[in-house]
C-alpha positions as CSV (number, residue, x, y, z in Angstrom):
1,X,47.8,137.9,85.7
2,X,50.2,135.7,85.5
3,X,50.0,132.7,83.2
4,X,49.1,129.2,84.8
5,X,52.1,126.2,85.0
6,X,52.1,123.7,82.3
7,X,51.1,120.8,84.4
8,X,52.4,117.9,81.6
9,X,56.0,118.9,81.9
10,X,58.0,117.1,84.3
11,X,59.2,118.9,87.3
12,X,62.6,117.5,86.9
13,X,65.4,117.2,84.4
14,X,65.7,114.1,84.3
15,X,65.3,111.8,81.9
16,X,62.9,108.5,82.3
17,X,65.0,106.0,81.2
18,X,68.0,107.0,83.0
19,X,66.1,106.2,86.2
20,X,65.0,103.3,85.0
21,X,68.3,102.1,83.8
22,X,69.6,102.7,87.4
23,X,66.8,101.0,88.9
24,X,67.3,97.9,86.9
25,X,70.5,97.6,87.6
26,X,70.2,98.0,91.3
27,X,67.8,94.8,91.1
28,X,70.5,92.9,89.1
29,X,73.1,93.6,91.6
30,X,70.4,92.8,94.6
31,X,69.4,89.5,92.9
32,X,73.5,88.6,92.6
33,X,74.0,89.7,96.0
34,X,71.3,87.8,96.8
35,X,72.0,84.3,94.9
36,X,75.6,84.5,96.3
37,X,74.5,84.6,99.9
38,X,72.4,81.4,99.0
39,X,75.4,79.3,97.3
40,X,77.1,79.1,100.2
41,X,79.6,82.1,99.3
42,X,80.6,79.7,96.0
43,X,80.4,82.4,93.9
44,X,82.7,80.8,91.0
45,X,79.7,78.7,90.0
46,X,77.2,81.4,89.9
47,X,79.6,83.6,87.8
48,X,80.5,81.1,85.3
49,X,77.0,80.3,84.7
50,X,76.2,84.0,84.4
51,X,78.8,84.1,81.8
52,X,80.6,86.8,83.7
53,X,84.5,86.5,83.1
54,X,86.2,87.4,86.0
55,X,89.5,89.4,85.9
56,X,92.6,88.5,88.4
57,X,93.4,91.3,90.5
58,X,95.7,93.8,89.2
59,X,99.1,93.7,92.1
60,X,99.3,97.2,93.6
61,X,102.5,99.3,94.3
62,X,106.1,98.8,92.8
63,X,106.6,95.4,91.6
64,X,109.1,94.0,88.9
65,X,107.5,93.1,85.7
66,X,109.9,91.5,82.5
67,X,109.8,95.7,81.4
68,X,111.9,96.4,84.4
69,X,114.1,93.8,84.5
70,X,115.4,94.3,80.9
71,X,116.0,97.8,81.9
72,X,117.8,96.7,84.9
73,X,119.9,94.2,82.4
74,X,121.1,97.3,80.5
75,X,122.2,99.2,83.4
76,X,124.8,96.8,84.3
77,X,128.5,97.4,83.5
């Protein structure tokens, strides 16, 4: 006869509060979504008042930077 299933163990792995943690932040990213649409697309105002700092964009590719034109200084004869 085979023994019968613990029924108060969970059936998954995971843990609780890592669902829950994902489900909150879902909600805060839906209710930012959200109040962004409603300002109009003036998002500066809402981020400053949610005390977010937001970072300049980062160039992409090759582009010269005070580094590289030091090391282009040296190379000249």
């Amino acid at each position: 006869m085979k023994p019968e299933p613990n029924i108060t163990t969970p059936a998954t792995t995971t843990k609780p509060t890592a669902r829950r943690s994902f489900l909150l932040g879902a909600t805060l990213a839906s209710a930012g979504a959200v109040a962004a649409v409603v300002a109009g697309g003036n998002t500066t105002e809402i981020v400053g008042a949610l005390g977010v700092e937001s970072k300049p964009a980062k160039p992409k590719g090759y582009h010269v930077t005070p580094h590289i034109s030091q090391y282009y200084e040296t190379t000249k004869l």
